[in-house]
N, C-alpha and C positions, 0 to 999 in steps of 0.2 A: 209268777207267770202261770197263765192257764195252763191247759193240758192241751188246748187245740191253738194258742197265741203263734202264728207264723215270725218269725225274726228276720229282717230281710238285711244283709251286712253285704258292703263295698269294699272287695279286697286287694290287696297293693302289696306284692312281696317280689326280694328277688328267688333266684330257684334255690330252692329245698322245699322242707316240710312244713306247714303253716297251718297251726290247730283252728277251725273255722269255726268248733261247737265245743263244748264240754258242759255236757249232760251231770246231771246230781245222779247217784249211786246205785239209783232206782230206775233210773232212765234210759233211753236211747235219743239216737240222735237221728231223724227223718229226712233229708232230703228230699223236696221239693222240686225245686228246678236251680238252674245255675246258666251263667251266661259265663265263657272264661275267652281271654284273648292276653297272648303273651308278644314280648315285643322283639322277638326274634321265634325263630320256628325249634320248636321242643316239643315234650310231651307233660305231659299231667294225667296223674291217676290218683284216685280217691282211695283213702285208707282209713282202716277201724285204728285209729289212734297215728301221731308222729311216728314212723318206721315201720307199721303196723300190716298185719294181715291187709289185703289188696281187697279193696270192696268193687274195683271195675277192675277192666283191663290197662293196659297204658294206651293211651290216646293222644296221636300226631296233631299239633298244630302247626299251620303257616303262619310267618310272620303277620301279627297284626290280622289274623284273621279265625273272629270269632267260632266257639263251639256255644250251641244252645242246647240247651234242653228247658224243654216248656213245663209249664207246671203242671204237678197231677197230684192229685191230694192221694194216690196211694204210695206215693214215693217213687222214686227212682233206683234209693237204695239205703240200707238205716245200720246203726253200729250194733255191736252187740252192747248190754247193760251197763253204764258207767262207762265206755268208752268212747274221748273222744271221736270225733269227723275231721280226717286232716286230708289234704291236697299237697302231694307230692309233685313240683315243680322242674321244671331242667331252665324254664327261661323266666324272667320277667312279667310277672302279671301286671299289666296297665292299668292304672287308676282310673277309674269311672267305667271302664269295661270289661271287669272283672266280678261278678256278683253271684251272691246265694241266698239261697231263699230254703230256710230249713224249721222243724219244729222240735221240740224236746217231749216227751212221753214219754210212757208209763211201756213196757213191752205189749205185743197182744199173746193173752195168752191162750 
């Protein structure tokens, strides 16, 4: 994989923690953009690994009613070195309406 190679992954879990990236040792992990919609109303918040330091805050969804964020090539939000990107669930993420768009790299230093 490049250094700038976007990975674009459709995700489908029920609620807990679901590792989205795992970066090589050297790495991080970028966020891009993400589109999430779960199929009853909960929250989801992005963390520096499964269980992990909170890399947003917790964020309310309505059932079945998506959150966006558009893409922006300086991220949104990135892990620290070798650590996974996990999304901490309470409901159901919908198949085909649940996606991410992330990159893996080198830190800046």
């Amino acid at each position: 994989m490049s250094v700038r190679e976007v990975v674009r992954v459709s995700i489908s879990t029920a609620a807990g923690d679901l590792t989205i990236a795992t970066p090589r040792s050297d790495q991080i992990v970028r966020l891009l953009s993400y589109v999430l919609c779960i199929s009853s109303a909960g929250t989801v918040r992005w963390e520096n690994g499964a269980g992990g330091a909170a890399l947003s805050g917790v964020m309310s969804l309505a059932s079945s009613t998506p959150l966006v964020c558009p893409h922006d090539d300086n991220a949104w939000l990135e892990t620290t070195r070798g650590t996974a990107l996990s999304l901490e669930a309470t409901g159901t993420l919908i198949t085909g309406h649940a996606n991410v768009e992330y990159v893996n790299r080198p830190p800046i230093t």
